[in-house]
C-alpha positions in Angstrom: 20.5 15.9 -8.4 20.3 12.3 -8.5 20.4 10.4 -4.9 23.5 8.4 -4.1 23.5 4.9 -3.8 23.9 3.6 -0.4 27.0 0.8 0.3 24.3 -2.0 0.2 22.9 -0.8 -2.5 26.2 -0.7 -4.3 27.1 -4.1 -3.0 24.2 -5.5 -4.3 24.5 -3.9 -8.3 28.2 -5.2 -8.1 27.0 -9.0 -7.2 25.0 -8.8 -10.2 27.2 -7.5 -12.1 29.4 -10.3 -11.6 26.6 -12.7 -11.7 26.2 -11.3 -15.5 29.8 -11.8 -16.4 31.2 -14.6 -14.3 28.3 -17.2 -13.6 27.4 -18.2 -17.4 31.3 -19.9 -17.5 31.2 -21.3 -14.2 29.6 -25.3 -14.3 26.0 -25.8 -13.7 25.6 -28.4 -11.7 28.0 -27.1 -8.8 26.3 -23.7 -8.8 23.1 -24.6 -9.0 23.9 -26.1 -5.8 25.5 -23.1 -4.1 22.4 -21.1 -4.9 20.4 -24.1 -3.3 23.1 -23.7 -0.4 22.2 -19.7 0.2 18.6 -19.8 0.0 18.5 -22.8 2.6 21.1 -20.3 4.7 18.5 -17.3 4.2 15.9 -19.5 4.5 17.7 -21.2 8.7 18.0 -17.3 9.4 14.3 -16.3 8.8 14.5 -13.1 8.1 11.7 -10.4 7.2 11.6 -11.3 3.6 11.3 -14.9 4.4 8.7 -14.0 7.1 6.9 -12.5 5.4 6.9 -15.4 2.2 5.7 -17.8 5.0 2.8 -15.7 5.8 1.7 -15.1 2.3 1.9 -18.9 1.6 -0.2 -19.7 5.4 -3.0 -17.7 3.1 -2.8 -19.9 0.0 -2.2 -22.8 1.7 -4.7 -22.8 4.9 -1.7 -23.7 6.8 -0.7 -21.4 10.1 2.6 -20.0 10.5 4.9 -22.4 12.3 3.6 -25.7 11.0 6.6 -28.2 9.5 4.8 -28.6 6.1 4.0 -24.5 5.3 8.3 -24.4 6.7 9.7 -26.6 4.0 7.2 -25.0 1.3 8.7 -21.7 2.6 12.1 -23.5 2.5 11.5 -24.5 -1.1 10.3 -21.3 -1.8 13.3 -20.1 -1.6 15.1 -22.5 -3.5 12.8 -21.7 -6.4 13.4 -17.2 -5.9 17.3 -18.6 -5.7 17.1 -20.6 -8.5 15.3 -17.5 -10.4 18.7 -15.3 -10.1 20.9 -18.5 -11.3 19.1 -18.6 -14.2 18.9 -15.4 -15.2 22.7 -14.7 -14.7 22.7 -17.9 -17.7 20.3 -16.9 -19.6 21.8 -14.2 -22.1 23.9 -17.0 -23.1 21.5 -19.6 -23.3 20.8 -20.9 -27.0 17.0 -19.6 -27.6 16.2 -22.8 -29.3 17.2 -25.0 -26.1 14.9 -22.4 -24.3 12.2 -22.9 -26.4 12.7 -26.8 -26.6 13.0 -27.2 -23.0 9.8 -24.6 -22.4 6.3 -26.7 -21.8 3.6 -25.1 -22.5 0.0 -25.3 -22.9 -2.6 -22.5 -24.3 0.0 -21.3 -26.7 -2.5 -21.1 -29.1 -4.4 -18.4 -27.8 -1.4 -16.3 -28.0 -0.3 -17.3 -31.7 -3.8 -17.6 -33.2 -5.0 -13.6 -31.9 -1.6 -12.4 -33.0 -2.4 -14.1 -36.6 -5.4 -12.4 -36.9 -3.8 -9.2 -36.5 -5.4 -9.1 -32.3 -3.3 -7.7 -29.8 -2.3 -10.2 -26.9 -1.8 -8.7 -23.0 -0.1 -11.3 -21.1 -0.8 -11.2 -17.8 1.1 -13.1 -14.6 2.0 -13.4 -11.5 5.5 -13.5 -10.1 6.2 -16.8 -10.3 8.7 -19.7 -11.4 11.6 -17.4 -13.7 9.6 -15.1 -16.3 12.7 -14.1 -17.8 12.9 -17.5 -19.1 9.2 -17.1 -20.3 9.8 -14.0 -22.2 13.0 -15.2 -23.9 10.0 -18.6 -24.8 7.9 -15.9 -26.1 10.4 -14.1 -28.3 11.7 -17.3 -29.3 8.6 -18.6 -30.6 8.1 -15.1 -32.8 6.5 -12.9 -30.3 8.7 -9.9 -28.9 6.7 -7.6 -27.1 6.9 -4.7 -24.2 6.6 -5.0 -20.5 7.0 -2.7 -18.1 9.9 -2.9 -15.3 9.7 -1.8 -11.6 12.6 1.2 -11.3 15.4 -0.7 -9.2 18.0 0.9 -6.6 20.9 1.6 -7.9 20.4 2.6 -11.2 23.0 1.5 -12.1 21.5 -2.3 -11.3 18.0 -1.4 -13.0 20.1 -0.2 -16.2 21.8 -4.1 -16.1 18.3 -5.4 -15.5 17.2 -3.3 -18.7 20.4 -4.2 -20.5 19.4 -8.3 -20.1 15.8 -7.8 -21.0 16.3 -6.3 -24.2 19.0 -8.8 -24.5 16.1 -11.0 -24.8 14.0 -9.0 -26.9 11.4 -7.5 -25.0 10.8 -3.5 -25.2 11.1 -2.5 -21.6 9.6 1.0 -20.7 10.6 1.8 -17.0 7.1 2.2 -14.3 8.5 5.4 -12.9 10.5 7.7 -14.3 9.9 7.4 -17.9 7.7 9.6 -19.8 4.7 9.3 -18.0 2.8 7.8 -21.1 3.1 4.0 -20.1 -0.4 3.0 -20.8 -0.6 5.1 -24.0 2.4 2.9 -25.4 1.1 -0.2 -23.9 -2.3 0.9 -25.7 -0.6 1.6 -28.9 1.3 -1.9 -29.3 -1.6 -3.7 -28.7 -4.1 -1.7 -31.2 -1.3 -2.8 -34.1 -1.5 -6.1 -33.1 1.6 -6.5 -31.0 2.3 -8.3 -27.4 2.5 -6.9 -23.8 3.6 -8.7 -20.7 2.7 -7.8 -17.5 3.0 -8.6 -14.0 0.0 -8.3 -12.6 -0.7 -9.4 -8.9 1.0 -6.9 -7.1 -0.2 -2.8 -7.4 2.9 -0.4 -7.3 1.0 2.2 -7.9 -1.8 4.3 -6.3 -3.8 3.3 -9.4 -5.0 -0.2 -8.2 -7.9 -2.5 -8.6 -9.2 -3.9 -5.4 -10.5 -7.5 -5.7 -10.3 -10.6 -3.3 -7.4 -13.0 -3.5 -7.5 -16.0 -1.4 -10.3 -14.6 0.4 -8.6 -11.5 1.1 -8.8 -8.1 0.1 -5.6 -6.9 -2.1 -5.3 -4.6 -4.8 -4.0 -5.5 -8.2 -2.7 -3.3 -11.2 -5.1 -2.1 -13.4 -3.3 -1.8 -16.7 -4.2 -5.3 -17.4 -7.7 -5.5 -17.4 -8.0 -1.6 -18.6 -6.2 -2.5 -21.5 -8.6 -5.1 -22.7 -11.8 -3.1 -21.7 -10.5 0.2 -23.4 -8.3 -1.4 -26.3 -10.5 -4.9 -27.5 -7.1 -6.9 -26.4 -7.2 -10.5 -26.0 -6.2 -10.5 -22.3 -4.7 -14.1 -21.4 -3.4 -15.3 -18.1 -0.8 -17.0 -17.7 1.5 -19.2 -14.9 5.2 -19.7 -15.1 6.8 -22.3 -13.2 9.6 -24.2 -12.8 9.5 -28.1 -14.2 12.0 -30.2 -13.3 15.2 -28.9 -14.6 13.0 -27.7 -17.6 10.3 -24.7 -17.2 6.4 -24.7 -17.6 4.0 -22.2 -18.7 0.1 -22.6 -18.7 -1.7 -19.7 -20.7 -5.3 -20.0 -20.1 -8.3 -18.5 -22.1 -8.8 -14.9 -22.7 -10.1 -13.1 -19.9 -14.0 -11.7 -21.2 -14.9 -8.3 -20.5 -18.2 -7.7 -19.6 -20.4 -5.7 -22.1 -22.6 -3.7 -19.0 -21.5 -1.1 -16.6 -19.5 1.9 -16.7 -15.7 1.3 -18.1 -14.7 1.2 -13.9 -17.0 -1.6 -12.9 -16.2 -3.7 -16.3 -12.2 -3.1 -15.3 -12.9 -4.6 -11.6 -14.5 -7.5 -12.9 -12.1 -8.4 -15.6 -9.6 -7.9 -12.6 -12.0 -10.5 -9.9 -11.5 -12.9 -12.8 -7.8 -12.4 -13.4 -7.3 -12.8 -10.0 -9.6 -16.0 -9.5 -6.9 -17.3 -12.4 -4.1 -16.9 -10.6 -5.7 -18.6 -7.5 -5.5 -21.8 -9.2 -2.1 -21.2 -10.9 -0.6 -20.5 -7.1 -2.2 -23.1 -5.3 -1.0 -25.7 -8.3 2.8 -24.2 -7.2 3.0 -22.3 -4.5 6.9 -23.1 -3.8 7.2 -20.6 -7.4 5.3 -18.1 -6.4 8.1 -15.2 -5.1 6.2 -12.9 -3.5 8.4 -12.0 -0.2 6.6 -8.5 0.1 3.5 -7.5 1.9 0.2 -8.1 -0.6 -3.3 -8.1 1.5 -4.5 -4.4 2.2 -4.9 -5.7 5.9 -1.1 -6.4 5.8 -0.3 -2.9 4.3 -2.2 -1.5 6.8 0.1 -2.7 10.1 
């Protein structure tokens, strides 16, 4: 018997619910600034999840908690994970060639030339800038693929979340209570020469990779990099950002795999190097980088 949703969760599936229907008719400009309004007001009231962004930015930034500069990146921190829910309420109705024409990107070729030669792609990135937005780029460009989506509360609000991904085009297979065979499917599209997406900093599993991330021990999901050492994927990395009003995508070069060591010690290492990758993405925008949630096993541990 399934659990029942709690009022706040039910609260929360109904807001975007109306997000979804009423937000795409509404004008831009004037919500863009209400959004802008609430995360300023979330942001005055400093509350656990923007605690807890602060301190995860002090650690890219070198900065300690409390000075002015690391407050007004927090502060436009969460203007950008505000900005990432306006958008997405927009973007089912969004023409996919504006998307596409309003998408900057660099290292595209590494994902259009592998897939032309019949190479499967693994796109791996951090949660950053809207990747929505980046997946409707990639579909729009002639790449749909399959990602995998953390099971939200309700589920009625992870079905909606579902729902506007394969809007989009992506294949969305759910991380827990699907079939169980995630990684088989994941392994399957890429052998034929299809694309996955994946985010990839953050381990919800038990299944992680530990490597260090700004200097920092953390652990990061392993179906990336074991994907490319057990499959021959191209794996690429890639940043997502916001630009201006427009967005910004860097895809960098395929991740090698070494060709010593036992399959474990070759999956660690194509995960040190991932990891090194999105060091330099982050640190280039830190105020995209939405990670409100505790990250560093040392933080975990308190």
């Amino acid at each position: 018997m399934s659990e029942k949703p709690s009022l706040a969760d039910r609260v929360v599936a109904a807001g975007f619910a109306t997000g979804w229907t009423l937000v795409p008719y509404l004008p831009h400009k004037p919500v863009a600034a209400v959004f802008r309004f609430m995360a300023d007001r979330v942001w005055r009231k400093r509350g656990r999840s923007v605690r807890r962004l602060e301190s995860n930015l002090s650690r890219v930034t070198g900065l300690p908690v409390g000075h002015p500069e690391l407050a007004e990146l927090t502060r436009a921190g969460m203007r950008s994970y505000f900005r990432y829910f306006h958008e997405i309420f927009i973007l089912p109705k969004m023409d996919r060639a504006e998307v596409v024409r309003r998408t900057r990107v660099t290292g595209a070729e590494y994902v259009h030339d592998n897939v032309a030669n019949g190479r499967g792609v693994v796109l791996a990135l951090p949660h950053m800038g809207n990747w929505d937005q980046a997946g409707a780029w990639l579909v729009g460009v002639g790449h749909p693929f399959t990602t995998v989506a953390e099971r939200l509360k309700p589920e009625s609000l992870f079905r909606r979340y579902v729902a506007f991904r394969e809007g989009l085009g992506m294949e969305v297979l759910p991380l827990t209570g699907g079939d169980g065979h995630n990684f088989g499917t994941l392994a399957q599209r890429v052998r034929r020469g299809g694309v996955v997406c994946l985010p990839a900093e953050r381990d919800l599993t038990k299944g992680g990779v530990e490597v260090s991330f700004f200097g920092a021990a953390t652990k990061m999901p392993a179906g990336p990099p074991l994907l490319a050492v057990q499959t021959g994927c191209a794996l690429l990395p890639a940043i997502v950002y916001f630009d201006g009003e427009d967005w910004g995508i860097d895809i960098g070069p395929e991740i090698p795999v070494p060709e010593e060591g036992t399959r474990q010690e070759r999956t660690a290492a194509v995960a040190q190097a991932l990891a090194e990758v999105f060091e330099k993405g982050i640190s280039a925008h830190p105020q995209d980088w939405h990670m409100l949630q505790r990250l560093w096993l040392e933080d975990l541990a308190r």
